[in-house]
Structures are given as C-alpha cells and as structure tokens.
N, C-alpha and C positions, 0 to 999 in steps of 0.2 A: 504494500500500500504506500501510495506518494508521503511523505509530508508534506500539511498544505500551508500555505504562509500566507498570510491577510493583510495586506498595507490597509487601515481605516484609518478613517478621520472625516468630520462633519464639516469640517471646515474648509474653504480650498485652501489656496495659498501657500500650504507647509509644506509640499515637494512631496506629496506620496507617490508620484511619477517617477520622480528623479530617485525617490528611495528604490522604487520596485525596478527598475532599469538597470540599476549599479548590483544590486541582490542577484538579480535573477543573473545577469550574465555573469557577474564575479562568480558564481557559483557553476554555472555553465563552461566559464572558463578553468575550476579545477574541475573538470569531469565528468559533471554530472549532468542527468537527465531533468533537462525542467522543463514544463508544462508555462503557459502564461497566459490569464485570462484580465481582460478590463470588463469591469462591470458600467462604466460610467459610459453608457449607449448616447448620451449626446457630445460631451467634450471629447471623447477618445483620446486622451491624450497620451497615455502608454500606449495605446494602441500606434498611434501614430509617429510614434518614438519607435517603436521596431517597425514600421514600414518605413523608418527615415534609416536605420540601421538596412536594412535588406535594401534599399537601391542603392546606398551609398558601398558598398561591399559590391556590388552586382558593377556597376558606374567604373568602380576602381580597380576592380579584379582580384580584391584582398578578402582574403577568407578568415573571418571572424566568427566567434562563438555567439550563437543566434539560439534562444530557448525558442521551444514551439511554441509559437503562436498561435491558438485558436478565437474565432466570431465563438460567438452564443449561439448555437443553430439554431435555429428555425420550428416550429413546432406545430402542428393544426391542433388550435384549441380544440376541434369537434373530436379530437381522439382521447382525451384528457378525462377521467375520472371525472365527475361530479364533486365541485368543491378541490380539484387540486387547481394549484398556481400555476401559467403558464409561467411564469418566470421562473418559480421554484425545478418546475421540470425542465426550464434550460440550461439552467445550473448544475444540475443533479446530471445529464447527460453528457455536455462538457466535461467536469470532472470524472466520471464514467472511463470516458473516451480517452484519458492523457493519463488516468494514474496505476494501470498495470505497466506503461511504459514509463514512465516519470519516476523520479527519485523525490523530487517535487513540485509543487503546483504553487506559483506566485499569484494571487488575485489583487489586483489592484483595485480599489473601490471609489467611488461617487463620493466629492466634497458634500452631500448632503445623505437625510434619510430614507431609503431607499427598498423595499420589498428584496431585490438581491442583494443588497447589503448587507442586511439583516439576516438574509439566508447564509451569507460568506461567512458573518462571524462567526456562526453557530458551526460551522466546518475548520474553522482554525486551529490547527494545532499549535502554530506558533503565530500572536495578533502581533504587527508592530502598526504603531500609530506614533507619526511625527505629528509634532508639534512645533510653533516657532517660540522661541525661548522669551514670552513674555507673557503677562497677567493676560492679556485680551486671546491668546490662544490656550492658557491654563483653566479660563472659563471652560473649554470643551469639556475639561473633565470635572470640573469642581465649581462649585459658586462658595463666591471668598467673599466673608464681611469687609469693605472698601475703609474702615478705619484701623482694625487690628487686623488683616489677614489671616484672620482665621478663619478656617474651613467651616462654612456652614451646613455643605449638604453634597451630595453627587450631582453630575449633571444628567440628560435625558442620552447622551453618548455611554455615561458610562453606567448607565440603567441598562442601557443594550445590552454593553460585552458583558453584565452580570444577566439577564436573561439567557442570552447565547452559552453561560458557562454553568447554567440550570438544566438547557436542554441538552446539554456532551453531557453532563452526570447521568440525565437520567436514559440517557441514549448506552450510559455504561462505558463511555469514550473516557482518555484520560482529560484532565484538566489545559485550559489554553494557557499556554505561555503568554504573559501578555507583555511587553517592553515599548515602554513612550520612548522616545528618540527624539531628546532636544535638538531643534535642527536650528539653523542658521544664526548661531551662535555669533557674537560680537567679541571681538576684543577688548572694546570699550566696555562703560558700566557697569563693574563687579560688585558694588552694593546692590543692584537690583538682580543680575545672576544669581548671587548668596540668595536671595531670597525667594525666588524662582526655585532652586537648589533646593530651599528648608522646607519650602510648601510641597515641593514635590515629593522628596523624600517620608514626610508624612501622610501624606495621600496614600504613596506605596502601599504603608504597612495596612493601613484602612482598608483599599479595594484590592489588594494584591497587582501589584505591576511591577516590575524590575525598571529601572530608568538606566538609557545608554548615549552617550552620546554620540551627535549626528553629524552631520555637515556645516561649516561657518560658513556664512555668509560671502559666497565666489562668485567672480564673474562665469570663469569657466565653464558651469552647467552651463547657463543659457548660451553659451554657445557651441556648445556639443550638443544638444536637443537637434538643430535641422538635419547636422550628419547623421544620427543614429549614436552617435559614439559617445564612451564613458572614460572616466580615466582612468580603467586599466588596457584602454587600445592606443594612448597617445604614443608608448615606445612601440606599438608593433606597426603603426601607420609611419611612422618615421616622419612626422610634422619639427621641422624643426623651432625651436624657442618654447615650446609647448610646457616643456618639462621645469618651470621657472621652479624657484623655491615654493609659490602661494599651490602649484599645480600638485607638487612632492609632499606639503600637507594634506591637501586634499586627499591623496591615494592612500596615507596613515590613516584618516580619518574613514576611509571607507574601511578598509584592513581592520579597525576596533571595533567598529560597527557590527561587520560580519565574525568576528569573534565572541563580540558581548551574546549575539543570537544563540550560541552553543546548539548549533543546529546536528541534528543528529547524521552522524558521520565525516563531517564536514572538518577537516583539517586545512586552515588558512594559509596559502602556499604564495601570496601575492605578495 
C-alpha cells in the first residue's frame, strides 16, 4: 500500500504547490515511486507545475525525475450508488489506480473547504500543512485572544484534521502524522518569530502536530514554477549562476524539510 501524503491548508498563499513539487520529486528523485494528484479542479496549480516540468524536459531533451501524474477521472453519476459522492468516488479511484504501483501518493489540496478535501485528509497518513510564519496564517489553526495571545479555541481547519483523525480510528487505520511547516520564514523580526514559535509549540501538545521548518522567503520559487523545475534540478540543468549562496540554502532547507517528514523508508541522499 502507497503512503499517502496530504499538502492542506485553507488558506492560499502559503506554497502548498511549491511544498508538494519539491516533496514529490525530491523523493522521486531518491527512487521512489510517487503517485501525484491536485484536488484544486479550478487553480491547478501543481497540476500545472508538472505540465511546466514535462514540456520543459520534452523542449530540452533533459530527463528529469517526473512523479505520475494523474486528472481525477471522470465518473457517470447515473452508475453511482444512491447517496454516494461523485467526488468521493473520484478520489477513491484515482488512488485505486496509483497505489499498488506507488511507494507514495502526494495530494495537493484547495486553498479552501472542499468535499475532496475533506475526503484527502481522512486518507492521510502523513498531513503537512504550510503555513506562513505569522499570527494572520496561525488563525488557520487556532483563534488567539488579540491582547495576551493566548489560545482561545481550534479553528474550523483544525476541527477537520480532528474529524478526518476520528474517521482512520475508526476505519482501524493508524493515526495521521500531522506537521505545520513554517514556510516563508524572514530573517528579520525575531520577537515576533519567538512568538509565532511559543504559540505554536503549544498548540502542538493541544491538537497533536509536530512543527518543521519550511522555506524562507526566495525569489527563486517563482521563478522555477514556469520551467517545471525545483532546486534539486538547478546542478543537473547546468544553469549557470543559479547555485548563488540564497539558492544553496534553499536546497538545506528543503533536505530538513524532507527529513523532519520521517517518511517511511525514505533515507535523505540530496
């Protein structure tokens, strides 16, 4: 059976694209077999991140490590059970379809709340969910009293991943790994970092999440997005200047990233 890996987050903005891109192929690139579905049927934008990766490879004649990519098929409601989801059975089939061959299955999910959304978390065996390292995307998971920072309550995201980690119990599945991933981390403003830091780290022990960090704040993504490419293809593309010192943390920051995951079998060779 695959392991399935779930990029969520209800919010756009925070790079679940750029997370699930750098995942899926660093992982593709030590070996293994990955599956890769976007549930977000109007932005596509992982989807559209490996169709920039496949002509840019195709264009250049360099052979790069590509996870499958599969569409949601297609389904006639009229053949469907009484009372089941047509989404829920396009999901279910997809994964079907990629995980006696897959080691794993990357799902990239919808900046909002979504019927397949909601069905991905409930399949998660490992959640990551970026976030960008401030109070206004810490809302996702939490509502914080605005004078002492204290934690007043869960949010309606993180009501989800504890529904979804209700139905694997009693589905008898093991429990979801769930890890926030501070993403676009600043150099600047370490008293509000610390403090971003102390609210999360108590959050943790509350709803159960690991916290890892994520990516700072690069030019680089956005301009790897139209080629398809990550930064573990800038040495095999042979671009020269590509490899500045900002590019050389970055490809650290990805390397902890996919270590913090402890994904099962997975030994970090980048």
């Amino acid at each position: 059976m695959a392991h399935i890996i779930v990029v969520g987050n209800e919010k756009g903005g925070a790079g679940k694209s750029t997370v699930s891109m750098h995942v899926a192929t660093a992982l593709a690139r030590m070996g293994h077999k990955v599956g890769a579905l976007d549930l977000d049927l109007r932005q596509r934008t992982f989807a559209r991140y490996m169709e920039n990766r496949k002509t840019y490879c195709t264009r250049h004649g360099v052979d790069l490590p590509i996870p499958d990519f599969q569409e949601l098929p297609e389904i006639d409601r009229a053949t469907l059970p009484a009372g089941e989801n047509v989404y829920d059975r396009r999901l279910s089939v997809a994964v079907a379809n990629m995980e006696e061959n897959c080691d794993f299955i990357l799902i990239d999910c919808p900046g909002s709340h979504t019927r397949l959304s909601q069905v991905a978390h409930s399949l998660a065996d490992t959640l990551i969910t970026p976030m960008n390292d401030s109070f206004i995307d810490f809302d996702l998971l939490a509502h914080v009293d605005p004078d002492s920072n204290k934690i007043i309550g869960p949010s309606v995201y993180s009501e989800m991943v504890w529904n979804a980690r209700q139905l694997r119990a009693q589905a008898g599945l093991d429990p979801v790994d769930w890890v926030v991933v501070r993403n676009r981390m600043g150099a600047q403003n370490m008293h509000n970092k610390k403090k971003i830091g102390d609210a999360l780290d108590d959050l943790a022990k509350r709803i159960g999440f690991r916290v890892a960090p994520g990516f700072g704040e690069r030019v680089i993504f956005r301009e790897l997005f139209p080629r398809g490419l990550t930064l573990l293809d800038l040495r095999d593309i042979g671009v020269k200047g590509q490899m500045n010192i900002s590019n050389v943390a970055a490809r650290q920051e990805l390397r902890e990233l996919v270590k913090e995951l402890r994904l099962p079998g997975v030994e970090v060779d980048f």
